[in-house]
C-alpha positions in Angstrom: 49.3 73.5 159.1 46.8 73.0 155.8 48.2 74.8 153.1 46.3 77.1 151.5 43.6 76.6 148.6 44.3 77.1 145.1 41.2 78.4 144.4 37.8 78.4 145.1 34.6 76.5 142.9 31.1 77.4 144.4 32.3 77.8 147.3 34.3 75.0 147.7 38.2 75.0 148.1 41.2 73.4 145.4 44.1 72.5 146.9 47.3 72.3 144.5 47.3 68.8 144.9 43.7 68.6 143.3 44.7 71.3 140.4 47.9 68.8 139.4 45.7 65.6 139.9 42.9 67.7 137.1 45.8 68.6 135.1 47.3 65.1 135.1 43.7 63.8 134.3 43.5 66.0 131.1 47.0 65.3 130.2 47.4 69.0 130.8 49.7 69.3 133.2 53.4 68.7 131.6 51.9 71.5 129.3 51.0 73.6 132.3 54.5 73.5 133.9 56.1 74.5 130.3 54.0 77.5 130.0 55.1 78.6 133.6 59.0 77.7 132.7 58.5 79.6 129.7 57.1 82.6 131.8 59.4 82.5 134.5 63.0 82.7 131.8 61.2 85.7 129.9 60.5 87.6 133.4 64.0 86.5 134.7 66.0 87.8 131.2 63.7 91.0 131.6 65.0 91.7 135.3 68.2 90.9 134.3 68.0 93.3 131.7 66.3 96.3 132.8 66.7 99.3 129.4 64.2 96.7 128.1 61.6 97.7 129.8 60.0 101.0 128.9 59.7 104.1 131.0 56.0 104.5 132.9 55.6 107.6 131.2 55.3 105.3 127.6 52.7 104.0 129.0 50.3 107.2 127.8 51.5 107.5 124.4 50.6 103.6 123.7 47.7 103.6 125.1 46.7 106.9 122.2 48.3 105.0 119.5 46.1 101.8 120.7 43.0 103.6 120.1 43.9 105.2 117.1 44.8 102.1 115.9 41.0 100.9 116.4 39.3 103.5 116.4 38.6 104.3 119.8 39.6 108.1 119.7 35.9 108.9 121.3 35.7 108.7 124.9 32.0 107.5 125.3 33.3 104.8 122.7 36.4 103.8 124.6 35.1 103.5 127.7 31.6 101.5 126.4 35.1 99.4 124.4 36.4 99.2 128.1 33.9 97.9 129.5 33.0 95.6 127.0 36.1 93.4 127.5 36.0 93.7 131.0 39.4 96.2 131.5 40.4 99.7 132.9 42.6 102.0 131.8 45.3 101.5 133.9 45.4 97.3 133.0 45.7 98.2 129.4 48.2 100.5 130.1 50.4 97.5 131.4 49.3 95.4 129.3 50.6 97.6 126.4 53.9 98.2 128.5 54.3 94.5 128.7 53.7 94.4 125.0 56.6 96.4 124.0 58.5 94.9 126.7 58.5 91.2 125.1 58.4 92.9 121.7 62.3 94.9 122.8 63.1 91.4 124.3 62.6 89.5 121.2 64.9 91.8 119.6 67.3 92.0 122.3 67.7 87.8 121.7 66.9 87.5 118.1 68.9 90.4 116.2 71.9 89.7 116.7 71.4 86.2 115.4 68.7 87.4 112.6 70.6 87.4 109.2 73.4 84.6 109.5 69.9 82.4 111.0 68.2 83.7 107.5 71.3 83.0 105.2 71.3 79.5 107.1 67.5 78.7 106.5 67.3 81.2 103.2 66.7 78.2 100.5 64.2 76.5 102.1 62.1 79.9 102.7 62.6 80.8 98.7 59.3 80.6 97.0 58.5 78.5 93.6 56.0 78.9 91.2 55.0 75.5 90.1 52.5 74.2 87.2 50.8 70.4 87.8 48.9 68.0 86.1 47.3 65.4 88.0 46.1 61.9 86.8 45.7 58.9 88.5 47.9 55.9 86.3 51.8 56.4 86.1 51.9 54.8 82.8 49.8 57.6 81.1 51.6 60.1 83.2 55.0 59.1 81.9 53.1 59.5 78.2 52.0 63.2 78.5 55.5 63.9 79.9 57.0 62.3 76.6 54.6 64.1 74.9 55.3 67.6 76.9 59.4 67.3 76.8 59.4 65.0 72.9 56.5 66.1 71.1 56.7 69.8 72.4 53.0 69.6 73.2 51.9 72.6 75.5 51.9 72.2 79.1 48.9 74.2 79.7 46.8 72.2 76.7 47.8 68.5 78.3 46.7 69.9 81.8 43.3 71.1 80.2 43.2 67.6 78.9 43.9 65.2 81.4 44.6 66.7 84.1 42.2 65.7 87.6 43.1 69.2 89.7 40.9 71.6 89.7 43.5 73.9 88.6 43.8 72.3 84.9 41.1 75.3 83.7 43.8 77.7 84.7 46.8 75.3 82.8 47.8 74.1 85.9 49.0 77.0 87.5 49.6 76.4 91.6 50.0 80.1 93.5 53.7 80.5 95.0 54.4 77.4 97.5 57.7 77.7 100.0 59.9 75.1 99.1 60.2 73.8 102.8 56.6 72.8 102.2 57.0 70.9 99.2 58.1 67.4 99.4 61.9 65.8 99.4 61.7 64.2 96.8 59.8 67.2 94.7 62.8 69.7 96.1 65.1 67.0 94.7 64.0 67.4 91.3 63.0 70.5 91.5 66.9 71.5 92.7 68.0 69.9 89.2 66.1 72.2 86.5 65.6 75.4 85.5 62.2 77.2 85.0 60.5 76.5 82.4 61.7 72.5 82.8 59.2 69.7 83.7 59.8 66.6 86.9 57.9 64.1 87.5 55.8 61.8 87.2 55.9 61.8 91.1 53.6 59.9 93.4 51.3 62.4 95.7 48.9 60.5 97.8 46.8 58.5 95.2 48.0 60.4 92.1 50.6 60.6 89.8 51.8 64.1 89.2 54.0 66.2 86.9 55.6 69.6 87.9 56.6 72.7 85.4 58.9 75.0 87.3 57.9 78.5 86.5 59.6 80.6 88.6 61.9 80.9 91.7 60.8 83.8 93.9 64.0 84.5 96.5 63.0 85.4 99.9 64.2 88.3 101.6 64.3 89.8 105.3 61.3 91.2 105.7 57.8 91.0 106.8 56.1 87.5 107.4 59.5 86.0 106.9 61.1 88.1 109.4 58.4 87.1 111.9 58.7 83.9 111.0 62.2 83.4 111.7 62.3 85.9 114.9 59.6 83.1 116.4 61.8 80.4 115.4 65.1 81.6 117.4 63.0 82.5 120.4 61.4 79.3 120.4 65.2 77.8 120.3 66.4 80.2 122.7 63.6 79.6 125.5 64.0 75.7 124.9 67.5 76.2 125.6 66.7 77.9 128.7 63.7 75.8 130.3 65.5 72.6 129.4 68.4 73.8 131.6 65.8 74.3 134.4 64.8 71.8 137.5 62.2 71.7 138.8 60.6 70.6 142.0 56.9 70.6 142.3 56.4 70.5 146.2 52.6 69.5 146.6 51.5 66.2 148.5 52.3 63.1 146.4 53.8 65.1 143.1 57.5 65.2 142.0 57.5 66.5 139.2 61.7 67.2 136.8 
């Protein structure tokens, strides 16, 4: 007995087997089976905890706070909105419910786990405000910072000077950088002074740079950090759980662990 198409393309019928050999083709389809790994642990922590999911009769209220949100309060404009992206009420309303249903699981796995995960990976999340002057030889870049730290010549005048980045009109000034995103061997030095100190000269790419610390801005548990760091344990916590999966991919000619 044939197994049953995948899908259908003008007419003509997919079988799995061709669906994992176009996958394969496109170096697609490891990516493929992680997404549905991924899918299937949220679905089975969901069942497995049911006062995550939301009562049916949520379902209204979201679906008013949706079109508040943008805008939509207008029937004639809802609907024309409705039909523009090809949906109904009713899908919206589950796809709101499912919504707040992954929003309540993400805080079901991350909360418990939030602050001692944010005290762990607090320093490299704390801002710095940084000043730089760019030039391209290492000799004269070890000169202006003789001349910066012995000679007590401004910072912002030797960037206005010399300095290749288009930041030197502004003295230099860089806007607030996470550490994490700065290099080692900048955090190193950085580590080492206090604001108002200069490091460097330090090799970026085909430059020579020196760095005035102006200010260390500490983060805190909120906002884009707090996303941030919510994504990061869920993304550990569903690795933990697909890796400990096995899988058996039962088409024609595919094995797939």
């Amino acid at each position: 007995m044939s197994k049953p198409p995948f899908m259908f393309i003008d007419d003509e019928a997919i079988s799995p087997e061709q669906v994992c050999e176009y996958l394969q083709n496109a170096g697609q389809l490891e990516t493929f089976i992680e997404e549905i790994l991924g899918q299937h642990a949220i679905a089975k922590e969901i069942q497995s905890h049911p006062e995550l999911a939301p009562p049916d009769e949520a379902a209204e209220q979201l679906l008013q706070e949706f079109r508040q949100s943008r805008n939509l309060n207008d029937d004639e404009v809802f609907d024309a909105w409705l039909q523009q992206n090809a949906l109904d009420d009713a899908t919206l309303a589950d796809t709101l419910l499912e919504q707040l249903t992954l929003e309540q699981l993400l805080h079901h796995i991350c909360q418990p786990q939030l602050q001692e995960y944010f005290i762990k990976r607090k320093q490299q999340l704390d801002q710095v405000e940084l000043s730089c002057i760019v030039v391209q030889e290492e000799h004269l870049a070890k000169e202006l910072h003789e001349q910066i730290t012995q000679e007590n010549v401004a910072f912002e005048q030797i960037a206005q000077q010399y300095s290749l980045a288009d930041n030197r009109y502004s003295g230099g000034k860089i806007p607030p950088v996470a550490r994490e995103s700065l290099s080692e061997d900048l955090r190193t030095e950085l580590d080492a002074v206090y604001p108002g100190e200069v490091v460097g000269p330090l090799p970026i790419e085909d430059s020579w740079c020196l760095f005035r610390l102006e200010a260390v801005l500490p983060a805190a548990l909120e906002g884009e950090t707090e996303i941030q760091l919510q994504s990061e344990l869920f993304q550990q916590w569903l690795k933990e759980r697909t890796d400990a999966m096995t899988v058996k991919l039962e088409v024609t000619q595919w094995w797939y662990l």
